[in-house]
C-alpha positions in Angstrom: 1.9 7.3 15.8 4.8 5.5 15.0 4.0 1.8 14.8 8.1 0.3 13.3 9.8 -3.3 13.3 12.8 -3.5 12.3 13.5 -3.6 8.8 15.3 -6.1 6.0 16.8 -5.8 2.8 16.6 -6.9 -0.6 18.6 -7.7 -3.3 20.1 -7.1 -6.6 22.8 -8.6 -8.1 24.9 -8.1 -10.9 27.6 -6.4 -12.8 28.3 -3.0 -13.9 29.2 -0.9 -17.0 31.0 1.7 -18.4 29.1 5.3 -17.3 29.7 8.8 -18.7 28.6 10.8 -16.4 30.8 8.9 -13.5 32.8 8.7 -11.2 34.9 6.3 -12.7 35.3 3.9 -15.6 34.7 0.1 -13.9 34.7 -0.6 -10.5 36.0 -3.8 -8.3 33.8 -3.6 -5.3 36.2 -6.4 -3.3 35.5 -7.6 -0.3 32.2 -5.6 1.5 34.3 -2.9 4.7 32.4 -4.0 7.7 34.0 -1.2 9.8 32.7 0.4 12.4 33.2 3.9 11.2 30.9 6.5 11.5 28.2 6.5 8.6 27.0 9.9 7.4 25.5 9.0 4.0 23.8 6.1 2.8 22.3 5.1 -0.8 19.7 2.8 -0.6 19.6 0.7 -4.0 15.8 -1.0 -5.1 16.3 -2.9 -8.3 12.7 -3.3 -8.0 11.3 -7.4 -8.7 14.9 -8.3 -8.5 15.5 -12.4 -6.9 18.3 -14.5 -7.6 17.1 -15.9 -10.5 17.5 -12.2 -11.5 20.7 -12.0 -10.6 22.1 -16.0 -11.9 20.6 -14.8 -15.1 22.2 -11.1 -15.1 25.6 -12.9 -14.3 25.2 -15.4 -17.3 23.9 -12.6 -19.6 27.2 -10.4 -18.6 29.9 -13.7 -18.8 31.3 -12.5 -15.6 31.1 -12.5 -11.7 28.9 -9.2 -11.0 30.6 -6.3 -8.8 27.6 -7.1 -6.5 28.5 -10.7 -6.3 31.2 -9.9 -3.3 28.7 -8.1 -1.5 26.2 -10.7 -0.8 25.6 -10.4 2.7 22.0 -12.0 3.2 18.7 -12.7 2.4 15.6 -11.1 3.1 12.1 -12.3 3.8 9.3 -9.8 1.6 5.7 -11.0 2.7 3.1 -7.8 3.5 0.5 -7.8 6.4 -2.0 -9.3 4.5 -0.1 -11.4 2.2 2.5 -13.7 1.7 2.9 -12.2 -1.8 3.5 -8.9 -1.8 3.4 -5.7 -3.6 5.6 -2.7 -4.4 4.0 -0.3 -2.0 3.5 -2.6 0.7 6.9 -4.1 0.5 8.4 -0.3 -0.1 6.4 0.7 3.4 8.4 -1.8 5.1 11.6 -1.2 3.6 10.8 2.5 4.7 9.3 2.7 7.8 10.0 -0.9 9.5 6.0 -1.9 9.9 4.2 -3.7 7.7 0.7 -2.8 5.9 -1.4 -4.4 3.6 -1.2 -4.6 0.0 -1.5 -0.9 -2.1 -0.9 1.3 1.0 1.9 3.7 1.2 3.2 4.7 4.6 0.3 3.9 6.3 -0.5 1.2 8.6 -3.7 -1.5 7.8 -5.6 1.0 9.8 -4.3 4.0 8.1 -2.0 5.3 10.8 0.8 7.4 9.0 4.4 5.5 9.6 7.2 7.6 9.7 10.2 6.2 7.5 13.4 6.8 7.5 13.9 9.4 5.1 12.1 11.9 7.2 13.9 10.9 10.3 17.2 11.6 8.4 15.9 15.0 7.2 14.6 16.0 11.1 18.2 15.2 11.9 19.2 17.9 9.1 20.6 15.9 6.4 19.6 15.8 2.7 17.3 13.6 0.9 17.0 12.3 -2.5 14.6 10.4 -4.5 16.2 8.8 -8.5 13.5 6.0 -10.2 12.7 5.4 -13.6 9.2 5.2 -12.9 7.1 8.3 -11.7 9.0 9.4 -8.9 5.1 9.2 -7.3 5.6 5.6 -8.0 5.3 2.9 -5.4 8.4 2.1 -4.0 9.8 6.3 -4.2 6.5 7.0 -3.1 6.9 4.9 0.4 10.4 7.0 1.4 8.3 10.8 1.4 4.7 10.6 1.6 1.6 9.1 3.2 -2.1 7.6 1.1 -3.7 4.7 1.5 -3.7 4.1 -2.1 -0.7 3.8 -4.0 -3.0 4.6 -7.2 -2.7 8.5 -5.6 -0.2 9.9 -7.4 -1.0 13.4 -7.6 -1.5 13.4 -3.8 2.0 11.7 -3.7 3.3 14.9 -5.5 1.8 17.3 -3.2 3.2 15.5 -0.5 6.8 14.9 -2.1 7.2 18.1 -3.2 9.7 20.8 -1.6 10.2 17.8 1.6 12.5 15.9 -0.2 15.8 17.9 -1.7 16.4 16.0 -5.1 13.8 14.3 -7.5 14.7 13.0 -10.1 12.4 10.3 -12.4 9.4 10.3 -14.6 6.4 11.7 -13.7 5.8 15.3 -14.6 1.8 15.4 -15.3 1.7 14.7 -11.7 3.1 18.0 -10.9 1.2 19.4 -13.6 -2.2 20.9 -13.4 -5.0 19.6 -15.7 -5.2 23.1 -17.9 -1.7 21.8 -18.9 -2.5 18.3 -19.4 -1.4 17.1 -16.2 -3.0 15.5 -13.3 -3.3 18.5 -10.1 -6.7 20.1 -9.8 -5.1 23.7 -10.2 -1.5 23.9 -8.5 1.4 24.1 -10.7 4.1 21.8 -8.5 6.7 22.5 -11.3 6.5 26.7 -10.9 6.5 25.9 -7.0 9.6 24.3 -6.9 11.3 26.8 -9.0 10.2 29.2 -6.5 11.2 27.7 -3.5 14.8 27.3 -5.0 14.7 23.7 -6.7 16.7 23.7 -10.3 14.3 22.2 -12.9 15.7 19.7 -15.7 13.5 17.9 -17.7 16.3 16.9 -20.5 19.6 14.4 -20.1 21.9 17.5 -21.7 19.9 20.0 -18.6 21.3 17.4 -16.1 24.8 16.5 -17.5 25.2 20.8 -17.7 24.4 21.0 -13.8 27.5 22.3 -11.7 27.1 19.9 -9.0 26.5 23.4 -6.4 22.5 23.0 -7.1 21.3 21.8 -3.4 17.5 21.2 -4.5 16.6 19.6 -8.2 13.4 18.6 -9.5 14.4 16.2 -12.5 11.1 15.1 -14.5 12.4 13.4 -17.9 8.8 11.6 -19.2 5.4 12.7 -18.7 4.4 9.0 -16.7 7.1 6.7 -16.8 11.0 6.8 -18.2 11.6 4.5 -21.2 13.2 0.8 -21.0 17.1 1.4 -21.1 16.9 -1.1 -24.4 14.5 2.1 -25.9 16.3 5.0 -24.3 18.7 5.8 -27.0 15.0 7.1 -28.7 14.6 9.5 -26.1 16.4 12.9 -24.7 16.4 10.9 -21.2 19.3 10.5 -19.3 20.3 7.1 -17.2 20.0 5.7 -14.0 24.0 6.1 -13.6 23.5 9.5 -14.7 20.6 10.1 -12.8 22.5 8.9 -9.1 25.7 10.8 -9.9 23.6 13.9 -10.4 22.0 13.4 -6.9 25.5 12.5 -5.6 26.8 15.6 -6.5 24.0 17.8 -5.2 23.5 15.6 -1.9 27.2 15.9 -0.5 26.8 19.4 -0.3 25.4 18.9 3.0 28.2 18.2 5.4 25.8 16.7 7.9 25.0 13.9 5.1 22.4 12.8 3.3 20.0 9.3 2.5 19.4 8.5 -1.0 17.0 6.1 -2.5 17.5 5.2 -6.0 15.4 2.6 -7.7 15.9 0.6 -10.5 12.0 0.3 -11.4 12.1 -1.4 -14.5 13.7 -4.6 -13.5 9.9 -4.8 -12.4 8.3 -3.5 -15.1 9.9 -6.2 -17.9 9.4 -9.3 -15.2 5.7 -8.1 -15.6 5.9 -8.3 -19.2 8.0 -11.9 -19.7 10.4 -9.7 -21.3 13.9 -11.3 -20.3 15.6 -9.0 -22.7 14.7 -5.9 -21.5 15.2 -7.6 -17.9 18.4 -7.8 -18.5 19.6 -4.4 -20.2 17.4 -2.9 -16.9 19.5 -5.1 -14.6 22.5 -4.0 -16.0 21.7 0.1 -16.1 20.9 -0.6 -12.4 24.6 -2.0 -11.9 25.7 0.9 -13.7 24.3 3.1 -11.2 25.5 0.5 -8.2 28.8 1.8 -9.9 28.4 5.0 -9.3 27.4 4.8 -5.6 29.9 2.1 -4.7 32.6 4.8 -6.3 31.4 7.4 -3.9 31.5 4.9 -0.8 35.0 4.0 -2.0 36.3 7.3 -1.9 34.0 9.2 1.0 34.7 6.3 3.4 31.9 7.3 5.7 29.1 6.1 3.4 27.1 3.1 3.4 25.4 1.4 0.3 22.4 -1.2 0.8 20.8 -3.1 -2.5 18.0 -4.6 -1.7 15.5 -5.9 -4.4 11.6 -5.7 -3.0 10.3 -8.6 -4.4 10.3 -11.1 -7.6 8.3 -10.4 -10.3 7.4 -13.1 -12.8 8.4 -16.3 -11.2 11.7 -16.0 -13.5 14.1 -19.7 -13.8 17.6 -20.2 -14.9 16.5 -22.8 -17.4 13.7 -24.0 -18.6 10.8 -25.8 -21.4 12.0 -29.6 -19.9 15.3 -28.9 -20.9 18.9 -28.5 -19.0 19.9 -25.3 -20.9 20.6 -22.1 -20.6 21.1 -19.4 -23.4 20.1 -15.7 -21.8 23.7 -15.0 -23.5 21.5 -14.8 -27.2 19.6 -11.4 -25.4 23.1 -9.6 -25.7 21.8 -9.4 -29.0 18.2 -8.3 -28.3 18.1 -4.5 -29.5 14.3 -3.1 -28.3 11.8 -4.5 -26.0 9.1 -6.9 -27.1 6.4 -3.5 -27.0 8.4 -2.0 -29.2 8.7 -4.2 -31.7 4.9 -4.8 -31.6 4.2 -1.3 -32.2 6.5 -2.2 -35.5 4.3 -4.5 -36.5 1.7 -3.8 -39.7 -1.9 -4.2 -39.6 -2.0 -7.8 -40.5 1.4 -8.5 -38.9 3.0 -10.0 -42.2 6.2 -8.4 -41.4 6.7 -9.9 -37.7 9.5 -12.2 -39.6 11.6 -8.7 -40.5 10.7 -7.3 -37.7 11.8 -9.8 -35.0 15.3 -10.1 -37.0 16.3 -6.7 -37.3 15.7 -6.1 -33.6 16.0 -9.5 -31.7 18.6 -11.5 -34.7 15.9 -14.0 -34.4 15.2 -16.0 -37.0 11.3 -17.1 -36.9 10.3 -20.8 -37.3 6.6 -20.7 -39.1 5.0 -21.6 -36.1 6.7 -19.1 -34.0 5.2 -16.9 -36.9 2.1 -18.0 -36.9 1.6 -17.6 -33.2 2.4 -13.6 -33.5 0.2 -12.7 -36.0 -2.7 -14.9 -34.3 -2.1 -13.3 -31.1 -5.0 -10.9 -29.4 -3.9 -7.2 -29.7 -3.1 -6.8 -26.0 -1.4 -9.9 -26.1 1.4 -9.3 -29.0 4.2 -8.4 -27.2 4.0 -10.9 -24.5 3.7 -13.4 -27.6 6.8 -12.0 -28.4 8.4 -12.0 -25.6 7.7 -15.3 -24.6 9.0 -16.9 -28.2 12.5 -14.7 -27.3 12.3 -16.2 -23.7 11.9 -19.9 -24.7 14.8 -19.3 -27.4 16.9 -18.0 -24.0 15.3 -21.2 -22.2 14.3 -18.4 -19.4 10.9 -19.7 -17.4 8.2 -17.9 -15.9 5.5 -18.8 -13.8 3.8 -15.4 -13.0 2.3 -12.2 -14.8 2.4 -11.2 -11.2 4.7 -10.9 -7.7 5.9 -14.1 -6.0 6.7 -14.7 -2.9 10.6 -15.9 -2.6 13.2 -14.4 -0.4 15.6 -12.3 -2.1 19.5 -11.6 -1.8 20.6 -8.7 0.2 23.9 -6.5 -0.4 25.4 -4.2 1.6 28.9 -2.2 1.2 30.4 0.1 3.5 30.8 1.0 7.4 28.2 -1.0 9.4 27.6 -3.2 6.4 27.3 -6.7 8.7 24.3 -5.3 10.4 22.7 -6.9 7.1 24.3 -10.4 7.5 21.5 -13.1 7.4 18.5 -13.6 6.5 16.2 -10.5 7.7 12.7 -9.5 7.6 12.1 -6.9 5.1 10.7 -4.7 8.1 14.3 -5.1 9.9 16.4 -2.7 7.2 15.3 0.8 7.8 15.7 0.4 11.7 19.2 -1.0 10.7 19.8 1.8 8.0 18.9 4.3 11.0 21.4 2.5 13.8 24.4 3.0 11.2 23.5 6.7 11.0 22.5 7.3 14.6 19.6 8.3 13.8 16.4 8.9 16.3 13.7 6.6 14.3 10.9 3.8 15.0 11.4 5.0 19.4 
């Protein structure tokens, strides 16, 4: 039943913040430990469509080296079985279970064979697992670590399969755990009420997670009905971050002195490559290094845990550079307050106020053809209008609405860290992940 290769990594890249809820303040990775010490934990970083364009731009956009940028320790190879461009749950499945499958399927092979990943091989050997996206935690790439469909589209059979297996949740999501009498998306079962009654703490506001003790060894955080907010909307929300999202699961996963794996994704990185929004790339890229932070903070001081950031894929075809021109200006999307879907929803009917509009929350001043092109723009197509004028004023190019197919950088802090030197196969990283913690997997 178990069908595994060995597994890769991906990459991420860039530089990290000031947190609240932290650990500490600002962090200098230095130079990646590649001891040989025993690993008990490890936290598994995803800043999902994340490539080194990504991460040149991120590093441009912050006027600094990244913390990541000392950890670069490979590159890793993202095709699926039936692609060379792949998608989130297909590259997710082999980040998670070493084996490859086809495009859309979670956990299972081609043929539909359930692949046991590397999550559940750490919980059989009695540690504590965790789940943190700002997607639906039912998404694809949380999805891959905890359950088993053959369509990623599945998310309420995801729930039912996440829930009360993996010890901390904590994402968007929570009409998959709802049933339909309450607007959700279960036939009848209430996966919120179960959890509380099999001893999981339920938050669904960033005050009810900052006012957790830490002692809570099972949480269920849901913070959006489907998915979180971009970070450059979240201040418009009750939502907490990423950072404060992985500290939270920090404190509840060391509990466990047997250890624990951790998967926290950074989903929106994905999400704004989709949308040609370089802007909201960039604030996303950045709340994921916040995050980094936090976990390279624990490594620092545990000493026995290793860290692995790994993007799955690029999304968008994103260039340093672009429009025939050698120049680059992402620095102007430091000043870029919302994302380009919000400022469409801004708009009026007839779109006369696009000129205010784009100002107040981009400081762009319009030309009248950049003007002319909003308000002439199909409905559906407004904010990628808008996006694209703010990307060709940061001379950042795409090529894609979709995945490509480049390698991406791999990063990896900690005891056992050079098992990720090179350039590996995105099946190669779980198997690696479960040699550094001795654990029985892919056998």
């Amino acid at each position: 039943m178990k069908m595994f290769k060995r597994f890769a990594a991906t990459a991420l890249c860039t530089a990290m913040v000031v947190s609240g809820f932290s650990y500490v303040q600002h962090v200098n990775a230095g130079p990646p430990s590649h001891s040989n010490a025993k690993v008990e934990n490890v936290i598994f970083m995803i800043p999902d469509g994340y490539s080194a364009s990504y991460a040149t731009n991120y590093r441009i956009y912050k006027g600094e080296d990244t913390v990541l940028d000392s950890m670069l320790v490979g590159m890793m190879k993202t095709n699926s079985a039936d692609n060379w461009v792949t998608d989130s749950a297909a590259a997710g499945t082999a980040m998670a279970t070493g084996s490859k499958t086809n495009n859309g399927m979670v956990s299972v092979s081609p043929e539909g064979e359930i692949l046991e990943t590397v999550l559940e091989a750490a919980s059989d050997a009695g540690k504590s697992t965790g789940l943190v996206a700002t997607s639906t935690i039912t998404h694809a790439t949380p999805a891959v670590f905890g359950s088993h469909v053959e369509s990623r589209g599945s998310e309420a059979d995801i729930a039912l399969q996440l829930i009360n297996d993996v010890d901390v949740m904590l994402g968007g999501g929570k009409s998959n755990f709802l049933p339909k009498e309450e607007n959700g998306n279960q036939a009848e079962r209430n996966l919120v009420e179960e959890a509380k009654s099999n001893g999981y703490q339920f938050v669904e506001t960033k005050e009810e997670l900052l006012a957790m003790n830490g002692k809570q060894n099972k949480v269920l955080g849901l913070f959006a009905d489907g998915g979180m907010a971009p970070e450059l909307d979240r201040d418009h929300t009750e939502e907490p971050s990423l950072a404060d999202m992985t500290t939270a699961a920090l404190h509840s996963l060391s509990n466990n002195k047997k250890g624990f794996f951790l998967m926290v994704e950074g989903s929106q990185i994905d999400w704004a490559g989709h949308a040609h929004d370089a802007a909201w790339a960039m604030k996303d890229s950045e709340a994921f290094e916040m995050a980094v932070e936090e976990a390279l903070e624990f490594a620092k001081k545990d000493g026995k845990t290793l860290v692995v950031v790994a993007g799955d894929h690029d999304t968008g075809g994103m260039s340093v550079g672009g429009y025939d021109e050698y120049l680059s200006k992402v620095d102007i999307l430091r000043n870029v307050e919302a994302t380009g879907d919000f400022m469409a929803r801004e708009l009026n009917e007839d779109r006369s106020n696009a000129r205010d509009i784009v100002s107040q929350y981009a400081n762009i001043e319009l030309t009248e053809d950049e003007e002319a092109r909003i308000q002439s723009a199909a409905v559906n197509q407004t904010a990628m209008t808008i996006n694209q004028i703010i990307s060709e004023r940061a001379y950042v190019g795409w090529t894609s609405k979709a995945h490509t197919g480049v390698d991406v950088p791999l990063y990896a802090y900690g005891p056992q860290s050079d098992l990720f030197n090179g350039l590996l196969d995105n099946t190669d990283l779980p198997n690696r992940i479960a040699e550094a913690m001795k654990l029985e997997f892919g056998k």
